[in-house]
C-alpha positions as CSV (number, residue, x, y, z in Angstrom):
1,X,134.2,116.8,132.2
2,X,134.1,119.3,129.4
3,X,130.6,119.9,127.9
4,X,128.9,117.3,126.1
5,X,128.7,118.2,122.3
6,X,124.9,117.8,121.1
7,X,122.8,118.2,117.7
8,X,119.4,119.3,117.7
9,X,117.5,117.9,114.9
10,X,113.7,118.6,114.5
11,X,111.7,120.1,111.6
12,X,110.1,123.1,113.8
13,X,111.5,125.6,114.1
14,X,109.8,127.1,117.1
15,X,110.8,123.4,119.0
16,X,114.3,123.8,117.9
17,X,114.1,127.2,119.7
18,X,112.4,125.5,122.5
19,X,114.8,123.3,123.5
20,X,118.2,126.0,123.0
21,X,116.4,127.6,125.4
22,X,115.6,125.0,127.6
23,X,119.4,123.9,127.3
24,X,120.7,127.6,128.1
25,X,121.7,127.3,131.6
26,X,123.5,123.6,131.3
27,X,126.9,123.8,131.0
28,X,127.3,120.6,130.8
29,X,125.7,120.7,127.1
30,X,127.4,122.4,124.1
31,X,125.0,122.8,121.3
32,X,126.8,122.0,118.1
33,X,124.9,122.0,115.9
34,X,120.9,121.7,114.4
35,X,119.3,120.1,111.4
36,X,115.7,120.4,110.3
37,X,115.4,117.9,107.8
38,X,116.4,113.9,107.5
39,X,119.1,114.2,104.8
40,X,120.3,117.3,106.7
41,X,120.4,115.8,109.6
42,X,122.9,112.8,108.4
43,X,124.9,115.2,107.0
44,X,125.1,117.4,110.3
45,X,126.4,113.8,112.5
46,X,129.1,112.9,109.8
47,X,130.4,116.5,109.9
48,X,130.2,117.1,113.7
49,X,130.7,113.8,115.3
50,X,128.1,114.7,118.1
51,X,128.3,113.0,121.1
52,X,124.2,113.4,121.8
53,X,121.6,113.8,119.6
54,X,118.1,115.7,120.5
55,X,116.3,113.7,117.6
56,X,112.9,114.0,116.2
57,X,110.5,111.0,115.1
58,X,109.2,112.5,111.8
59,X,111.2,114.6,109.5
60,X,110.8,115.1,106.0
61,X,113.4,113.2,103.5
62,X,113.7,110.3,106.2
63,X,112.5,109.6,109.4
64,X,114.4,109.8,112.9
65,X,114.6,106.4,113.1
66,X,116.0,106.3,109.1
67,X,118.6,108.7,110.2
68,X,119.8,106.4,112.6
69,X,119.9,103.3,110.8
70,X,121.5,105.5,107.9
71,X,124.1,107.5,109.6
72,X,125.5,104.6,111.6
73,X,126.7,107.0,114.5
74,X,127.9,106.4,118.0
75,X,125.9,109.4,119.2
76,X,123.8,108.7,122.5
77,X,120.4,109.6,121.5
78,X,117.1,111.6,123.0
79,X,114.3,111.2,121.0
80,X,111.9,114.8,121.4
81,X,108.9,114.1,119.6
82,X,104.6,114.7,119.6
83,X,104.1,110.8,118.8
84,X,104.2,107.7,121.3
85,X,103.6,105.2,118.8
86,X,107.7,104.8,118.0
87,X,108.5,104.0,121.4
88,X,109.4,100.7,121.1
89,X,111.0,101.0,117.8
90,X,113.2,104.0,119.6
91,X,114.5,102.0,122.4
92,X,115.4,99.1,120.1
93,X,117.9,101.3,118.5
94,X,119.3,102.5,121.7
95,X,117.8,105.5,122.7
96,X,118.8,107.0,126.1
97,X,115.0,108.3,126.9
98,X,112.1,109.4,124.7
99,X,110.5,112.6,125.3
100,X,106.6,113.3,124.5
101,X,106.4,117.0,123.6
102,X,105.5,119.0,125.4
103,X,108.1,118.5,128.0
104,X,109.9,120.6,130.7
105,X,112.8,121.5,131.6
106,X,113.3,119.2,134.7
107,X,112.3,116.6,132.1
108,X,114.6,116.9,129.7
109,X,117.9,117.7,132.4
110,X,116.5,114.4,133.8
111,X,117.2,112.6,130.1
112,X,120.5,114.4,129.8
113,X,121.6,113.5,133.5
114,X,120.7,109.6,132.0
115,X,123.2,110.5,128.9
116,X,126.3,111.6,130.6
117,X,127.7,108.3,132.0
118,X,127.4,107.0,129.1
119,X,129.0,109.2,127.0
120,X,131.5,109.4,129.3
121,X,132.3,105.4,129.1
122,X,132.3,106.2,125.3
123,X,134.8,108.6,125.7
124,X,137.2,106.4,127.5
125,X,136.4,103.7,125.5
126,X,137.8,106.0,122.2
127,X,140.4,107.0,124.5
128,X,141.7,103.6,124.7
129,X,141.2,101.8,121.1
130,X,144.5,103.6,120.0
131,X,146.5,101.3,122.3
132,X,144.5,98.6,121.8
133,X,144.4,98.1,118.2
134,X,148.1,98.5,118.1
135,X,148.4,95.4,120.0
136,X,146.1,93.5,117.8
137,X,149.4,92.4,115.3
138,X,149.4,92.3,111.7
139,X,149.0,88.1,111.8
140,X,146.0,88.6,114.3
141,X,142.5,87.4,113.3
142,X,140.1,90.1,112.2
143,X,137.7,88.5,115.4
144,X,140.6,88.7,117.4
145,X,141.5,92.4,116.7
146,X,138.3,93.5,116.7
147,X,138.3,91.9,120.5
148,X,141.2,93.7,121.6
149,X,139.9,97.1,120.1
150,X,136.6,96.3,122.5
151,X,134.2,96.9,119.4
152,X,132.0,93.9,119.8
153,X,128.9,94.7,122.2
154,X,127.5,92.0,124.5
155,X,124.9,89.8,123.4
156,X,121.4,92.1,124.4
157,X,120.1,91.5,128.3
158,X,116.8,93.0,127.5
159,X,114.6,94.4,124.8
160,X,111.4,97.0,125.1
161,X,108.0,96.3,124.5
162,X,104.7,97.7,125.3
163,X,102.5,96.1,127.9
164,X,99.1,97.7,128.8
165,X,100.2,101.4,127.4
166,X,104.0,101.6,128.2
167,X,107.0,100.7,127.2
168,X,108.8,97.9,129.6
169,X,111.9,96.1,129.6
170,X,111.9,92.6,128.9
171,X,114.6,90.3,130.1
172,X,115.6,88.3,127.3
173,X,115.8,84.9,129.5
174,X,112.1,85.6,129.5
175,X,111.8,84.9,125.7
176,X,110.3,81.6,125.1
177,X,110.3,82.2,121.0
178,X,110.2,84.7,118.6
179,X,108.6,84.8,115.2
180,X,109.1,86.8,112.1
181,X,105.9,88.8,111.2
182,X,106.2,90.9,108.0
183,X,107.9,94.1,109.2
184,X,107.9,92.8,112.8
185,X,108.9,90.2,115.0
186,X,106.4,88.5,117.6
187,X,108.2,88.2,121.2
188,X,106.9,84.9,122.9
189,X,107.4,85.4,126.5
190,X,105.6,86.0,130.1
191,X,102.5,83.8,128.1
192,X,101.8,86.9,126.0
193,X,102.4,88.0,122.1
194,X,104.5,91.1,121.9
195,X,105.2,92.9,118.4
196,X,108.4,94.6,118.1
197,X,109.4,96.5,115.2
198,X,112.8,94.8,114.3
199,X,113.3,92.1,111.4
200,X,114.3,88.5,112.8
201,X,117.4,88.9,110.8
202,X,118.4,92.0,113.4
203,X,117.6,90.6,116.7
204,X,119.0,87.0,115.9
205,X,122.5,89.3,115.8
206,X,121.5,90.7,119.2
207,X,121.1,87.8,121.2
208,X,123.8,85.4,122.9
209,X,124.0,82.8,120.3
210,X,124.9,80.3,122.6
211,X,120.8,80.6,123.7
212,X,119.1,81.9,121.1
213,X,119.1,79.6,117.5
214,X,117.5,80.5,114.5
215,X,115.7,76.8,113.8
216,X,113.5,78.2,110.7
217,X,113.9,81.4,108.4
218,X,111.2,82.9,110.6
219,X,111.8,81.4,113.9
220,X,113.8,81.7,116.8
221,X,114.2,79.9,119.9
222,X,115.5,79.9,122.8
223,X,117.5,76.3,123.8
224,X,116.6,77.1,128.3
225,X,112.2,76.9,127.0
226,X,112.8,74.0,124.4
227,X,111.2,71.0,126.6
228,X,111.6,68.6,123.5
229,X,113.1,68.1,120.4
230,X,111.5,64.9,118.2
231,X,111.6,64.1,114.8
232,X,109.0,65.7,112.2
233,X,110.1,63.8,109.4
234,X,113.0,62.4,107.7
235,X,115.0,65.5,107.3
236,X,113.4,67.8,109.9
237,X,112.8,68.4,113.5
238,X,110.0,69.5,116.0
239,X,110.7,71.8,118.2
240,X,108.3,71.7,121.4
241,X,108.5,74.3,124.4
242,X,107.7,74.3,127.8
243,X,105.1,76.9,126.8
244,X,103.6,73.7,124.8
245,X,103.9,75.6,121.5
246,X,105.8,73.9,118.7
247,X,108.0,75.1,116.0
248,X,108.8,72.9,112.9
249,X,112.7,73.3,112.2
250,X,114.2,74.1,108.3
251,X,116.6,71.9,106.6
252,X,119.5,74.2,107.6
253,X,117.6,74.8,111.4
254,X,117.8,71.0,111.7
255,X,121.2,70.5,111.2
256,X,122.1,73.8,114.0
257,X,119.9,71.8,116.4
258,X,121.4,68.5,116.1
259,X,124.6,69.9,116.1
260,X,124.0,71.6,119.4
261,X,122.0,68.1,121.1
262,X,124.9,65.7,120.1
């Protein structure tokens, strides 16, 4: 395969040279590029359409994590950074690894060696979207095109959250609820609380709707826990799970519910 182009985007200077260095003997990596600021660092993805990004947590003008959310790109990400308390937050966006610094060199290879299969499927998948959008016809639903341009991702099989000092998958069949918490969202599942930082809004759009329903403006559940559903008054329903705990439904939560247990 030819070498996989990266960006290396951190505010030190003397960890920018770090990792060149540690990158030197890899053919397999082509550095394209660096950034040392947020803004700069936006800039440098839509003008070099990197395939892997060696990403800090904070940088000034916008964090790592803004520069995601901002830039929107397709780039596989490695977060490098001296902080372990955006773990969870890093692997909700997708990262491929996350990297307390100081790190080695067998570390990071080890991170990279994660990356490549994936950029790989990305580059077949880009590879193929030419053909495929040009037999979505001009009649075709948008839905429809977008399916035959295999854009749409699966619904999410897991999320990451900490549990007693690291960061562990979570199988989302495992999620009994999940309610919205200011700037976070509180996972219901093994019998435990755990705080992710993602709106309810973002990981309602992540789950397969077909088990997951948003019942209430802040809550979610999922329909395999629900053990009842009951009348709370005259135009709204209790929700009661096999975990025993019970969510009152909206208006608009309501109607989903009854719509799904006709």
């Amino acid at each position: 395969m030819s070498p996989i182009r990266a960006l290396i985007v951190d505010d030190e200077p003397l960890a920018r040279r770090a990792l060149r260095s540690l990158l030197a003997d890899d053919p397999s990596v082509d550095l394209v590029g660096e950034a040392s600021d947020g803004p700069e660092a936006i800039a440098a993805l839509h003008r070099l359409h990197p395939e892997l990004v060696f990403l800090d947590i904070r940088l000034p003008g916008a964090s790592g994590l803004e520069v995601l959310e901002r830039s929107q790109t397709d780039a596989r990400v490695i977060f490098t950074t001296a902080h372990d308390d955006y773990a969870i937050a890093a692997f909700e966006l997708g990262a491929i690894d996350y990297l307390r610094k100081p790190f080695g060199r067998e570390r990071l290879l080890r991170a990279v060696a994660r990356a490549r299969p994936q950029v790989l499927a990305a580059r077949a998948r880009s590879a193929e979207l030419p053909s495929k959008r040009a037999a979505a016809t001009p009649g075709t639903p948008l839905a429809e095109q977008l399916r035959y341009a295999g854009e749409p991702e699966r619904p999410r099989r897991r999320i990451f959250v900490r549990e007693e000092g690291a960061v562990v998958p979570l199988r989302c069949e495992e999620i009994v609820r999940c309610a919205s918490d200011g700037d976070y969202v509180i996972v219901h599942a093994r019998g435990r609380e755990f705080p992710v930082y993602l709106n309810l809004a973002d990981l309602a759009q992540q789950l397969d709707p077909e088990q997951f329903v948003r019942v209430h403006r802040s809550h979610l559940v999922n329909l395999d826990h629900v053990a009842s559903v009951a009348p709370h008054d005259a135009s709204r329903l209790a929700v009661t799970m096999k975990d025993a705990s019970r969510v009152i439904a909206s208006r608009s939560g309501t109607q989903l519910l009854r719509r799904r247990y006709r």
